[in-house]
Every structure is written in C-alpha cells, then in structure tokens.
C-alpha positions as CSV (number, residue, x, y, z in Angstrom):
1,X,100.2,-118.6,169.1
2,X,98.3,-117.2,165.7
3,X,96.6,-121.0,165.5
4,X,95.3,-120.5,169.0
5,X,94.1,-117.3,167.7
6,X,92.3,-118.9,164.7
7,X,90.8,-121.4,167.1
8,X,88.0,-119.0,168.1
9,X,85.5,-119.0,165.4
10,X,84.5,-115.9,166.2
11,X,87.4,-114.8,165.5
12,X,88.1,-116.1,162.0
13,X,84.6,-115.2,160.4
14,X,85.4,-111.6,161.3
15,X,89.1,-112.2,159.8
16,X,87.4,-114.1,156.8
17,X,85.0,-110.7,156.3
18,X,87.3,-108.3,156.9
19,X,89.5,-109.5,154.5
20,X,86.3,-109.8,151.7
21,X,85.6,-106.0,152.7
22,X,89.2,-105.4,151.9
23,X,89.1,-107.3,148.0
24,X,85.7,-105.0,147.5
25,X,87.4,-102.4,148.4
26,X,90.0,-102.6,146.2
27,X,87.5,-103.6,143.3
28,X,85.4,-100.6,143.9
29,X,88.8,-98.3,144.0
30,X,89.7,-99.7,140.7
31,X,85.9,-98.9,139.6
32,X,86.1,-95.5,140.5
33,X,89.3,-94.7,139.4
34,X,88.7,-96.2,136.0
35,X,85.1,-94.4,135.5
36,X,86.4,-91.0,137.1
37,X,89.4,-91.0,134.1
38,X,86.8,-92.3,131.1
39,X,83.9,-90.3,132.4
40,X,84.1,-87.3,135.6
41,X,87.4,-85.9,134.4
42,X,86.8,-85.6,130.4
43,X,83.5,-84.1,130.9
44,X,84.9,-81.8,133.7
45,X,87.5,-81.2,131.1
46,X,84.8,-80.3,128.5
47,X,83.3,-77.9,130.9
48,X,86.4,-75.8,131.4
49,X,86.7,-75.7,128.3
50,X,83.6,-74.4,127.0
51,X,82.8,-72.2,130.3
52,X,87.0,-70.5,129.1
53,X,85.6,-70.4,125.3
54,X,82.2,-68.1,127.1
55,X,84.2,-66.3,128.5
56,X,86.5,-65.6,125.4
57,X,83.7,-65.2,123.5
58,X,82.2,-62.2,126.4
59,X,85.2,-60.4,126.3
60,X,85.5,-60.3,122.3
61,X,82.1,-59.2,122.7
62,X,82.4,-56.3,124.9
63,X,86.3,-55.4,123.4
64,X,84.5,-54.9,119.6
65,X,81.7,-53.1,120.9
66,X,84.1,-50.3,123.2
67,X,86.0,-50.2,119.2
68,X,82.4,-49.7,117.7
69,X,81.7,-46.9,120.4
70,X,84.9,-45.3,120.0
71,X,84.3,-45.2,115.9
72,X,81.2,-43.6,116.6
73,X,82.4,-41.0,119.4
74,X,85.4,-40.2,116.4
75,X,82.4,-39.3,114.4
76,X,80.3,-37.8,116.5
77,X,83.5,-35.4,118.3
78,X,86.3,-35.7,115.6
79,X,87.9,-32.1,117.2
80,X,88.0,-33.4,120.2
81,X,89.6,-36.6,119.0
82,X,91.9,-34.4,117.2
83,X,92.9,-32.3,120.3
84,X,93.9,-35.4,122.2
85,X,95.8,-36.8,119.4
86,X,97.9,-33.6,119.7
87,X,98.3,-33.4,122.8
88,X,99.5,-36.6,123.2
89,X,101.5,-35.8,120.2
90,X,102.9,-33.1,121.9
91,X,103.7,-35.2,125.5
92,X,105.0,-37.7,123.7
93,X,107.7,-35.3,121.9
94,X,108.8,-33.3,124.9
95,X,109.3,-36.3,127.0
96,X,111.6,-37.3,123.8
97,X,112.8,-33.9,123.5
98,X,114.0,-33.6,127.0
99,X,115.6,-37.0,127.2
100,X,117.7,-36.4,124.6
101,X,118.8,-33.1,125.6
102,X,119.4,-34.5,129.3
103,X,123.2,-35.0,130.5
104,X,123.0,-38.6,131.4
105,X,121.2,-39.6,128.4
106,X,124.1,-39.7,125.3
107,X,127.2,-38.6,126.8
108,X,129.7,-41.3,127.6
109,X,132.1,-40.7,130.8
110,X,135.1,-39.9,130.1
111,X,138.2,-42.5,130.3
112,X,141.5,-41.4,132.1
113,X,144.6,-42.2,129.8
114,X,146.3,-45.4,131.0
115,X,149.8,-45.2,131.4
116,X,151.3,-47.8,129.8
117,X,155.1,-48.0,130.7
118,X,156.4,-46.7,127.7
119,X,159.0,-43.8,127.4
C-alpha cells in the first residue's frame, strides 16, 4: 500500500523535498545554535555586564557625593549636627533605659518545687 503511494510521482518529488527541507532544517538549527552560544549570548553577556558595572559605578557616584555633602553641611551647621547627635543619643538611651527596667525583660518566671517522692 506505501508502494502504491510512491507510484505517483507527484507524490514522491514532494516526499523527496520535504525531506531536503527537513536536513536544512536541521543544519540551519545546528547553525544557529552554534553561532547564538559563540557569538549572541557572550556579547549579551558582555552587555549585562558592563550596563551592571554603570550602574555600580552611578550609584558609587551619587553615594560619595551625599558623604561629600554631608561633610560639608557638618561644617557649615556643626550645632545642629551636634543637637541631633544628642538627641539620638538620648532616644537611643531611654529606649535602653526602659527596656531594662521593664518586667518582662530580665526576670525569669519562677519554677514551682517538684516533688520528688522523697520523705
């Protein structure tokens, strides 16, 4: 029944190109995925990379120049730098103050004497 089949000619030149469409395929597959791992994914690869490093590199940026403002603004306003280094001073020690002094904080509960047969 597949010989009858093969009979047409028709039939078998469209058989016969379908199945050289199929071996290009797979050639141009084995193209692309060779050239997209030498070639597309290194240099996307490189392009990560160097777009993370700018933006590294941004951020170190604006990070040491908020430290070079703050230098200055000691400088220009060291009371007022002063002031909130005491009052967070002070914050800091009554938040310490009070948690020490609360009931829950050190005291252990209390154990009930186990009774252990004797006398």
């Amino acid at each position: 029944m597949i010989n009858e089949a093969f009979e047409d000619k028709r039939a078998a030149q469209l058989f016969s190109r379908v199945g050289e469409d199929l071996s290009s395929l797979r050639s141009d597959v084995k193209l692309l995925v060779s050239h997209a791992a030498r070639h597309t994914l290194p240099d996307g690869a490189r392009e990560l990379a160097r777009s993370g490093r700018d933006q590294f590199q941004s951020g170190r940026d604006y990070a040491t120049e908020r430290v070079r403002h703050l230098g200055r603004s000691a400088r220009e306003h060291p009371a007022g730098v002063s002031v909130a280094g005491a009052l967070l001073f002070g914050v800091l020690a009554a938040g310490i103050y009070l948690l020490i002094k609360s009931d829950g904080c050190c005291e252990a509960p209390e154990e009930e004497p186990q009774d252990l047969g004797i006398g």
